[in-house]
NUZA-578003 format. One line per 2 residues: number of its first residue (from 1); for each residue y, x, z of N, C-alpha, C. Coordinates in Angstrom, 1 decimal, always signed. Atoms other than C-alpha are relative to their C-alpha. Example, Ala and Ser with C-alpha at 12.3 -4.5 7.8 and 13.67 -1.06 7.14 Angstrom:
# NUZA-578003
1> -1.2 +0.9 +0.0 -4.5 +12.3 +7.8 +1.2 +0.9 +0.0; -1.1 -0.9 +0.0 -1.1 +13.7 +7.1 +1.1 -0.8 +0.8
END
This chain:
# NUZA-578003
1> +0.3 +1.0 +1.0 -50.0 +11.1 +54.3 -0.4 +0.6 -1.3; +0.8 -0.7 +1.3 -50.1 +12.5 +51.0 +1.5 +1.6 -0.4
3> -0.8 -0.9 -0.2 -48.5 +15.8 +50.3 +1.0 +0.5 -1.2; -1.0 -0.3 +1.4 -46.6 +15.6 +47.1 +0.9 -0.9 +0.3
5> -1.3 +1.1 -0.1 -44.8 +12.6 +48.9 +1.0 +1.2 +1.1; -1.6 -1.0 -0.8 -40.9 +14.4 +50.3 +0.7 -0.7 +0.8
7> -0.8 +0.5 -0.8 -38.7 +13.6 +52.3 +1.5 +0.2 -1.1; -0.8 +0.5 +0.7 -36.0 +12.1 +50.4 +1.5 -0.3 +0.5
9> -0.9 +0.0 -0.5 -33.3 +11.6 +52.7 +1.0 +0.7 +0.7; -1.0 -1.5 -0.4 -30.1 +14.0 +53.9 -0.4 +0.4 -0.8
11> +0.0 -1.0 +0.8 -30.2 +15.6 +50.9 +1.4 -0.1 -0.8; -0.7 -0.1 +1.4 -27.3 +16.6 +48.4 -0.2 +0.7 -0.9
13> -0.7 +1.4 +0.3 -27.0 +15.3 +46.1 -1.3 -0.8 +0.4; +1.4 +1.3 -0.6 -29.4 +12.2 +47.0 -1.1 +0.0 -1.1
15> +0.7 +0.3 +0.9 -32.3 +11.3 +45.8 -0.1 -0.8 -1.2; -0.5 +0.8 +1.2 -32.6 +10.2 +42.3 -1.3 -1.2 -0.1
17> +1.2 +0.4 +0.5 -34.4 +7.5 +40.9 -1.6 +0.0 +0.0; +1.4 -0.9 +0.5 -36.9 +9.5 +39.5 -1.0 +0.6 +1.3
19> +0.7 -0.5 -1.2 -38.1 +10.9 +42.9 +0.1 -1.0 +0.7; +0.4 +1.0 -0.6 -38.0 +7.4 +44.4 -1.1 -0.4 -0.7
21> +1.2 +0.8 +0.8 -40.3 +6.2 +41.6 -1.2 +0.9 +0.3; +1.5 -0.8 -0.5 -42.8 +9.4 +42.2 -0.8 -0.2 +1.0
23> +0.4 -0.1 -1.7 -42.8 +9.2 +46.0 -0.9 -1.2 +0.2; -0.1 +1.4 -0.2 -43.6 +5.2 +45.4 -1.3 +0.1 -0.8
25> +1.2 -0.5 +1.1 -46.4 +6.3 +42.7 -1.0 +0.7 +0.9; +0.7 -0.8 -0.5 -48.1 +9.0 +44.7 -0.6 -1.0 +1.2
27> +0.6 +0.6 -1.4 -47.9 +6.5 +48.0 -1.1 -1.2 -0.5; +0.8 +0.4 +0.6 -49.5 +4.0 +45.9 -1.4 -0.1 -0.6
29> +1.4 -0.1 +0.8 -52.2 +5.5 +44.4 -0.5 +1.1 +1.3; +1.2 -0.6 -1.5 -53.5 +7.4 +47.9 -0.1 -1.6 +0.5
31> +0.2 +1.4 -0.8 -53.4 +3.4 +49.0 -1.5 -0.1 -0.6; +1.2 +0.7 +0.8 -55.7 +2.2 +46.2 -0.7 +1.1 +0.1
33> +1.4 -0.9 -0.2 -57.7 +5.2 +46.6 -0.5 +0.6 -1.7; +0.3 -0.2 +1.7 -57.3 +6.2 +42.5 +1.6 +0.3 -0.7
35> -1.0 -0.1 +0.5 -55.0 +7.6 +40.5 +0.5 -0.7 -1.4; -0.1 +1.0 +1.6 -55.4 +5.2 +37.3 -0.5 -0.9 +0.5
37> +0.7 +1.4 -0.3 -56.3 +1.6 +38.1 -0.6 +0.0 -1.6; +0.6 +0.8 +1.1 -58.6 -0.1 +35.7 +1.2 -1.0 -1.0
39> -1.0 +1.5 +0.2 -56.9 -2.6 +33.6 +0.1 -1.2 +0.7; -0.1 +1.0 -1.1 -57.4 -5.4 +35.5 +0.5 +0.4 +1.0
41> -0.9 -0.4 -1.3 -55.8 -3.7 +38.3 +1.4 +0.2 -0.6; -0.9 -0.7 +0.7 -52.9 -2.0 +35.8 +1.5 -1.0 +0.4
43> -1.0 +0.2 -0.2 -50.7 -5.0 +36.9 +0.4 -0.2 +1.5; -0.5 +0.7 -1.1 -50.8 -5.7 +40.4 +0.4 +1.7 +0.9
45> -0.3 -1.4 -0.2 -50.7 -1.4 +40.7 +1.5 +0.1 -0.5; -1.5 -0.1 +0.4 -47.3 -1.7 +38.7 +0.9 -0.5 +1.2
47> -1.2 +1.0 -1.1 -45.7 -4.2 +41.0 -0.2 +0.5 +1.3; -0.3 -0.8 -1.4 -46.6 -2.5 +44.1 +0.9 +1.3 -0.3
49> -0.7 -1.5 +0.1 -45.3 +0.7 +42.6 +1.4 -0.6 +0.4; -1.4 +0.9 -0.1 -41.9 -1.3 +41.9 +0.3 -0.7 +1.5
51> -0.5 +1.2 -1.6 -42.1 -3.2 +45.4 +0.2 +1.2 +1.1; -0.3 -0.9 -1.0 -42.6 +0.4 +47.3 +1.5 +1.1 -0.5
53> -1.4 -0.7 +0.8 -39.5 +1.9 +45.0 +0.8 -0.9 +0.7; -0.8 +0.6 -0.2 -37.5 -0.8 +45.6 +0.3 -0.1 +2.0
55> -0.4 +0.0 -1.6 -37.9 -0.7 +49.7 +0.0 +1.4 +0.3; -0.4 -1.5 +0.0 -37.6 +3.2 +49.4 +1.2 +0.2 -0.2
57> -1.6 +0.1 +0.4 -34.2 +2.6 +47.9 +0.5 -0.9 +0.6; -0.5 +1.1 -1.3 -33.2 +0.1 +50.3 +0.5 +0.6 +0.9
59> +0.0 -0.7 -1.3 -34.4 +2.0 +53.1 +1.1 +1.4 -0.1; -0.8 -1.3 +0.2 -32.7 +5.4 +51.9 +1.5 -0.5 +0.0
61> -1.8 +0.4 +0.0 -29.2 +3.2 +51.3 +0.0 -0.6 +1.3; -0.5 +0.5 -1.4 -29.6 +2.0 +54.8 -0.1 +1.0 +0.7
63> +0.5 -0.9 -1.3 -30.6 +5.0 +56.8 +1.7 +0.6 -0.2; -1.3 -0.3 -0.1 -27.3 +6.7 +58.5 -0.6 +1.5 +1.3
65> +0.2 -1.2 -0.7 -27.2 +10.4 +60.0 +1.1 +0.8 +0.1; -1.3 -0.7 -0.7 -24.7 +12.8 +61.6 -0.3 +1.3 -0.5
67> +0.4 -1.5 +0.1 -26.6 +15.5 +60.2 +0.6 +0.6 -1.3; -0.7 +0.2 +1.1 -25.3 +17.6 +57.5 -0.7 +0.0 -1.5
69> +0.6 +0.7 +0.9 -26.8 +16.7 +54.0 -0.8 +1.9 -0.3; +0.8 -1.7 +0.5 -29.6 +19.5 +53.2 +0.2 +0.5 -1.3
71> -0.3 -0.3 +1.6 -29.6 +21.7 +49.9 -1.0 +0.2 +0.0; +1.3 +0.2 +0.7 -32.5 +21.4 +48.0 -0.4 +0.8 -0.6
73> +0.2 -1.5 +0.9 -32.4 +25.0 +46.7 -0.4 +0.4 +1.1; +0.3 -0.6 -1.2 -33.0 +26.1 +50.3 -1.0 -0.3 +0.4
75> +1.2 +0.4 +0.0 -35.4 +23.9 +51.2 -1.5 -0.1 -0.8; +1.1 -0.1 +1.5 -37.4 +24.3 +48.2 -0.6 +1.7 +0.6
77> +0.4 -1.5 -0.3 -37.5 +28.5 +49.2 -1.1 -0.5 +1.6; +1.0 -0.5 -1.7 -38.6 +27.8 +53.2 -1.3 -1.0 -0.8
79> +1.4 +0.5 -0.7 -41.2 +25.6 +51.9 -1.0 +1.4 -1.4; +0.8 -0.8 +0.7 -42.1 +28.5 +49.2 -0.6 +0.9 +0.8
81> +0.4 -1.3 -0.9 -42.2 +30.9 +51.9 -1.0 -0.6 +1.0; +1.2 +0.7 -0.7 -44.4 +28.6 +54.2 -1.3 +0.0 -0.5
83> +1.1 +0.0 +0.6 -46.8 +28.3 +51.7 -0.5 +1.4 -0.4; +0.4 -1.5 +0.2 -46.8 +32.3 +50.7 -0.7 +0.2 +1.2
85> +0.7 -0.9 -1.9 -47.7 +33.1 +55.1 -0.9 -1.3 +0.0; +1.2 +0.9 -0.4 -50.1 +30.1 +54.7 -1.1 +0.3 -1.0
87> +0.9 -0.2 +0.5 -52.0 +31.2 +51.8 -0.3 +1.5 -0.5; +0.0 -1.5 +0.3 -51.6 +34.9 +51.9 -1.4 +0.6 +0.9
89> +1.2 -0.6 -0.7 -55.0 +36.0 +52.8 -1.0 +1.1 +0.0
END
């Protein structure tokens, strides 16, 4: 999909806010195909943002897993290290 959107779930601590609203922003604006709507668009771009946050936080307070909650300091390295042996050329 788009690659600045994460996977937000099983993590500790959870995801905040702030990275619901991004993920919901980014999915948004690969939809519309633009990263700034016009004004005439500026409102019906807002309320999707808000409508894909809001069922992102839904979804994240509904989902249930046995797994154990990831750390976000670790995850953050393997994907540094994925990207060093993917762009080391």
């Amino acid at each position: 999909m788009c690659r600045s959107i994460h996977q937000l779930h099983n993590f500790e601590p959870p995801a905040t806010d702030e990275e619901v609203q991004a993920a919901a922003l980014q999915y948004v604006r690969k939809i519309a195909g633009s990263t700034r709507p016009s004004a005439v668009n500026q409102e019906a771009f807002d309320q999707a943002v808000a409508a894909v946050s809001a069922a992102t936080a839904d979804l994240l307070a509904a989902l249930v897993t046995t797994a154990a909650p990831k750390n976000r300091d670790v995850e953050a390295a393997k994907a540094r290290a994925r990207a060093e042996r993917r762009y080391a050329s």
